[in-house]
N, C-alpha and C positions, 0 to 999 in steps of 0.2 A: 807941921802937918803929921796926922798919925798915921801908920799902917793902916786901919781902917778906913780912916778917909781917902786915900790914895787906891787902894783898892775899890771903893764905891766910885773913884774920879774916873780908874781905867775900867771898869763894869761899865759904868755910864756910858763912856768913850765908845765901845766896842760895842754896846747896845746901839746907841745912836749913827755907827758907823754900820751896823747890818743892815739896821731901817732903812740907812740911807742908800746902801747896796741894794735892796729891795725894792727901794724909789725908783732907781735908776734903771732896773732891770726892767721893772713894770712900764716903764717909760719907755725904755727902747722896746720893748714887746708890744708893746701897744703901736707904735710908732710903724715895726715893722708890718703889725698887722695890717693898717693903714694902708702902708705903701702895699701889703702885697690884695688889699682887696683893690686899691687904687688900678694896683698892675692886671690884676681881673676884671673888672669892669672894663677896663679900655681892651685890652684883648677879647671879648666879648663883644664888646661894641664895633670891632672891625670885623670880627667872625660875621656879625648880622647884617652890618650894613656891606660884605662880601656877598652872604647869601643873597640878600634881598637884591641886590645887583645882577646876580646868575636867574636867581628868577624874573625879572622884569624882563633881561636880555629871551629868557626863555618862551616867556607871554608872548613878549612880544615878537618873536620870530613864528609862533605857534599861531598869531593869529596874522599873521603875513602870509605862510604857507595856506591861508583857511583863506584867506581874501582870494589868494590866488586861484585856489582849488577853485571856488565859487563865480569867479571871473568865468574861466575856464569851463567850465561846467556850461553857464550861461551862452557864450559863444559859440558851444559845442551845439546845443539847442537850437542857438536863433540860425547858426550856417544849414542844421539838420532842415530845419522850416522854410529856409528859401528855398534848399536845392529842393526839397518837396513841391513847393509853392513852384518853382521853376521847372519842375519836372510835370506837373500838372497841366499848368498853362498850354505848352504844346500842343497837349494831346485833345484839350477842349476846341482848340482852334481849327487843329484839325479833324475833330467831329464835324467841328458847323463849316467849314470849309468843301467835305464830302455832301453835308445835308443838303448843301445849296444848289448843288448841282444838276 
């Protein structure tokens, strides 16, 4: 084997062995990228389906206190219209009560 050739065998060698450092690097960089959108995605996916939990509890207490208001409200009304209705009657009874006389 000639000096020439020997040196075209370790050029080869060391060409072939960068490419392959280059493989490897692209590989695991790739690889990483992967895992780290992988690890974003799922951290994202628990951030949202956290929110989307704070808001429904939200909703939903927000139209529990409206139920209530609206209950409340209603009852405040219909007790207002008897004691009216109640306070009324009386006083008819005793109109026609004196008229009769």
């Amino acid at each position: 084997m000639s000096i020439l050739t020997s040196t075209n065998v370790i050029r080869r060698s060391v060409q072939l062995s960068v490419a392959a450092a280059l493989l490897v690097t692209a590989s695991v960089s790739a690889q990483a990228d992967e895992m780290s959108t992988a690890n974003t995605v799922a951290a994202l996916e628990q951030t949202m389906t956290q929110a989307s939990q704070e808001m429904i509890a939200n909703v939903k207490q927000e139209l529990m206190l409206s139920l209530q208001t609206q209950i409340a409200e209603q009852v405040f009304e219909m007790n207002s219209a008897l004691e009216f209705a109640s306070f009324e009657q009386p006083q008819t009874t005793t109109t026609l009560t004196t008229e009769n006389k």
